[in-house]
C-alpha positions in Angstrom: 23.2 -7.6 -7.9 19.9 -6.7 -9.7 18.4 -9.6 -11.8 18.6 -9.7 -15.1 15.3 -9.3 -17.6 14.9 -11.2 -20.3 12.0 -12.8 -22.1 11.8 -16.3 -22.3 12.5 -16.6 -26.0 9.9 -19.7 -26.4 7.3 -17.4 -26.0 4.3 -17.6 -29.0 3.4 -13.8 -29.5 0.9 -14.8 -32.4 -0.5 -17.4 -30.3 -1.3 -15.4 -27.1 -2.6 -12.3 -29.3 -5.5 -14.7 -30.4 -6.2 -15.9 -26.6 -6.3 -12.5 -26.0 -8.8 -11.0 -28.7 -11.0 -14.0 -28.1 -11.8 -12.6 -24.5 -9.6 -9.6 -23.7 -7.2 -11.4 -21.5 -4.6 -14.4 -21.6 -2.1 -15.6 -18.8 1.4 -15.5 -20.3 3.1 -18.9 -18.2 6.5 -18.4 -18.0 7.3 -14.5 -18.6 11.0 -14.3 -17.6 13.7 -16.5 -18.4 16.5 -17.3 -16.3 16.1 -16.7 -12.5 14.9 -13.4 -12.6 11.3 -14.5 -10.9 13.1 -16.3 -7.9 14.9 -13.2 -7.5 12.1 -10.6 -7.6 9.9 -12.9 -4.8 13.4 -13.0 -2.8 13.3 -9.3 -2.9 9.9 -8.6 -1.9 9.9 -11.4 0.7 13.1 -9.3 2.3 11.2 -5.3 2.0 10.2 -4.0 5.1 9.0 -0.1 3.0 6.0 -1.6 2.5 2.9 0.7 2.7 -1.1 -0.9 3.5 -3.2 0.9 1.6 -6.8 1.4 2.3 -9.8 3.5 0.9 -11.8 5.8 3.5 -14.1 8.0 2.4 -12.5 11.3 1.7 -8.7 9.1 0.4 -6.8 7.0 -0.3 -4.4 6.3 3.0 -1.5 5.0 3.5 -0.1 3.2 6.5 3.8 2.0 6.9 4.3 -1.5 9.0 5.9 1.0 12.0 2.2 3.2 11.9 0.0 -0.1 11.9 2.8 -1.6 14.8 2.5 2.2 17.0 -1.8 1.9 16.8 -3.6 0.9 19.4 -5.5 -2.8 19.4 -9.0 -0.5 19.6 -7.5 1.9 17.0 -6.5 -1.4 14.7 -10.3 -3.3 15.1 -11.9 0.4 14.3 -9.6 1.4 11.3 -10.6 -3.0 9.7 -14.7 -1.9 10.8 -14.4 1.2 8.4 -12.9 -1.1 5.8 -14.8 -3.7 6.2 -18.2 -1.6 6.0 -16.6 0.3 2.7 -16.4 -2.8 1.0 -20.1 -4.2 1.6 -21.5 -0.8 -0.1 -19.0 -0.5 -3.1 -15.0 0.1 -4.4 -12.4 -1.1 -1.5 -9.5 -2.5 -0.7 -6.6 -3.2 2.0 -3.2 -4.9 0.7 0.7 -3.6 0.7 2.4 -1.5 -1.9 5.6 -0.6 -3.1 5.3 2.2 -5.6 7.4 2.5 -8.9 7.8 6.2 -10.1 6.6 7.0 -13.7 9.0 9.2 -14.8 12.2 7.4 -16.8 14.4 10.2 -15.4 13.2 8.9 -11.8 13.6 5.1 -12.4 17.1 5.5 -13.9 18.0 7.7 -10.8 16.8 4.6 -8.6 18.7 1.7 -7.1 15.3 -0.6 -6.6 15.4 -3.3 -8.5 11.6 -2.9 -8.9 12.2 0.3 -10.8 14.7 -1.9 -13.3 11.8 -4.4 -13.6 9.5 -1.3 -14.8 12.0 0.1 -17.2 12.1 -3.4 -18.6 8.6 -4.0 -19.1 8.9 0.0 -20.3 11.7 -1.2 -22.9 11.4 -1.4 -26.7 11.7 -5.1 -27.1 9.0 -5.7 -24.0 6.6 -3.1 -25.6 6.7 -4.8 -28.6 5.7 -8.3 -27.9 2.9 -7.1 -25.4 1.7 -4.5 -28.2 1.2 -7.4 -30.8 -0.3 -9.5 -28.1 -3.5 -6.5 -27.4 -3.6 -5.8 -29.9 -2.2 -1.5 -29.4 0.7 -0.5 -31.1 0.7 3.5 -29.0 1.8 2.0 -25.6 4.8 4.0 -24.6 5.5 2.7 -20.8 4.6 0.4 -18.0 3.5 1.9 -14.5 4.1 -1.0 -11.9 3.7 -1.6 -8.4 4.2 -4.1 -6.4 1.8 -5.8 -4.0 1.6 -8.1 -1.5 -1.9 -9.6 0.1 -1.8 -11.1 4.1 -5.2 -12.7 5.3 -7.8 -10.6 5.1 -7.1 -8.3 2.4 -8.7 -8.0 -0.8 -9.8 -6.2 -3.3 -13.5 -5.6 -4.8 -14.7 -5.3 -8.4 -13.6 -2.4 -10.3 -13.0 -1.8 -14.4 -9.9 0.3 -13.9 -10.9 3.2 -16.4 -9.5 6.5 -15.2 -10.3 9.1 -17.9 -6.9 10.8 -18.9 -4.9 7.6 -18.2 -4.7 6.3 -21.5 -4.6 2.4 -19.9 -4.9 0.0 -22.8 -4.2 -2.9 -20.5 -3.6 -4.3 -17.2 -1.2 -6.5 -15.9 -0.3 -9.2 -13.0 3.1 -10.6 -12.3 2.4 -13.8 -10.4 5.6 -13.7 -7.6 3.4 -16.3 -5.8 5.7 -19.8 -5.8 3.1 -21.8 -3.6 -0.5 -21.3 -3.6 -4.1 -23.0 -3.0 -6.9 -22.2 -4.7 -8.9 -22.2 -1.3 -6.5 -19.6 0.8 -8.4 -16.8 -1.7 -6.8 -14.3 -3.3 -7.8 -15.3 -6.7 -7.7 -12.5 -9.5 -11.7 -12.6 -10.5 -13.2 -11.7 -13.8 -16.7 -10.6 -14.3 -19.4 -10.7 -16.7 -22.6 -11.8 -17.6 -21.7 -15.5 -18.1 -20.6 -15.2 -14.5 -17.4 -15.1 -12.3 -14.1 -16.5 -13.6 -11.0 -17.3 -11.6 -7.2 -17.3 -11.9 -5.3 -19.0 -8.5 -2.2 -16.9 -7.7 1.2 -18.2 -9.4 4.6 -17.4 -10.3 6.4 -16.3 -13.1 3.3 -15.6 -15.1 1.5 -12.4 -16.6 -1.9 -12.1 -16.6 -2.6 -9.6 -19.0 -6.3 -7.7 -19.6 -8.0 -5.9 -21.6 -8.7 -2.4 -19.9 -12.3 -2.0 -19.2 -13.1 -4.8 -17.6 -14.0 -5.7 -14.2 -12.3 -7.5 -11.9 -11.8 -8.3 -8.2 -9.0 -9.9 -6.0 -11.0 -12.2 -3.7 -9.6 -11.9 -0.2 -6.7 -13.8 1.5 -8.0 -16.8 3.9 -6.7 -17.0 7.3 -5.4 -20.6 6.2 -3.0 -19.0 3.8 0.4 -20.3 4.9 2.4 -17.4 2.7 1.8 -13.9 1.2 0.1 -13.5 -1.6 2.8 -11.5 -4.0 2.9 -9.3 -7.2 3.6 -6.8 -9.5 0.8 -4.9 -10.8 0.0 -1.8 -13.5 -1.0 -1.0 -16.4 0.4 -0.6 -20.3 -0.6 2.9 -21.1 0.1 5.2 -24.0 0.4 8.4 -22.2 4.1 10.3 -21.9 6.0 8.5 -19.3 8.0 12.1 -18.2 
């Protein structure tokens, strides 16, 4: 049965919205009421569709658990050098995905649970509260994704501008029940006052302000579990 979304209702809009002007991003504890947050991390825990995703020079590529298992150990330590290197000169990443279509027509023809979650946050009532909180009253839907972050994968700073996107703000649903600040994968602000960080948690939004950079610092190999999400943006472009 798919969880059921509903906001907790004890949730100060008014309150957050002025957290949020004061430096274009607020974490929302508490998002979902109900058990709708146990259930989402039960259902990521379970996917085996997941997809790595890495940045090479020419793309984007994207490898399913059955092409990383089918590589070669030399094929495996040469694809993590190209990665690795990437990430000391600029923009890179390595982490797991589940994609959500855009298009409403799409979600409602899907039996993922993930694409009930993102016509949720899509929904009037959703819209609405995260509207008054940045302060944009033209989102029309939320693109989503979920992620999930083993040791060693990261994610380095990046503003997530992409002209023609019409992202107004990013988001981070914390799926993470136990975490240590010292097993990394920390969601990292920066600025010229410096570097701030947000541990990993569960059942909470962190919501931003889109420019603004940001990094995911990468998972430890001390990290006992996975590091897990759902991530996108509130935009104000036609869903389809």
């Amino acid at each position: 049965m798919d969880p059921v979304f509903r906001l907790d209702p004890r949730l100060d809009a008014a309150a957050l919205a002025r957290e949020y002007e004061q430096s274009g991003r607020v974490r929302i504890v508490g998002l979902l009421d109900g058990t709708a947050a146990v259930s989402l991390h039960d259902e990521l825990r379970a996917r085996v569709d997941w997809q790595q995703i890495v940045l090479t020079e020419q793309r984007v590529v994207e490898l399913s658990r059955a092409m990383r298992h089918s590589m070669s150990d030399e094929g495996r330590s040469a694809l993590d050098k190209a990665v690795y290197a990437r990430a000391r000169q600029g923009f890179q990443f390595r982490y797991e995905a589940i994609r959500v279509p855009d298009t409403a027509a799409e979600r409602r023809a899907s039996a993922d649970p993930l694409a009930r979650l993102a016509e949720w946050m899509s929904g009037t009532e959703v819209r609405d509260f995260l509207s008054a909180i940045i302060g944009a009253s033209d989102i029309t839907f939320a693109d989503a994704q979920a992620t999930a972050f083993s040791p060693g994968d990261f994610l380095t700073g990046h503003d997530d501008e992409v002209q023609g996107r019409q992202r107004r703000a990013a988001y981070v649903l914390g799926l993470t029940p136990v975490w240590r600040a010292e097993w990394g994968g920390l969601l990292l602000f920066h600025d010229e006052a410096g570097v701030k960080g947000f541990v990993p948690s569960f059942n909470t939004l962190d919501l931003f302000r889109v420019p603004q950079v940001h990094s995911v610092s990468e998972v430890t190999r001390a990290a006992a579990y996975r590091r897990y999400s759902v991530t996108g943006w509130l935009r104000a472009d036609p869903a389809g």
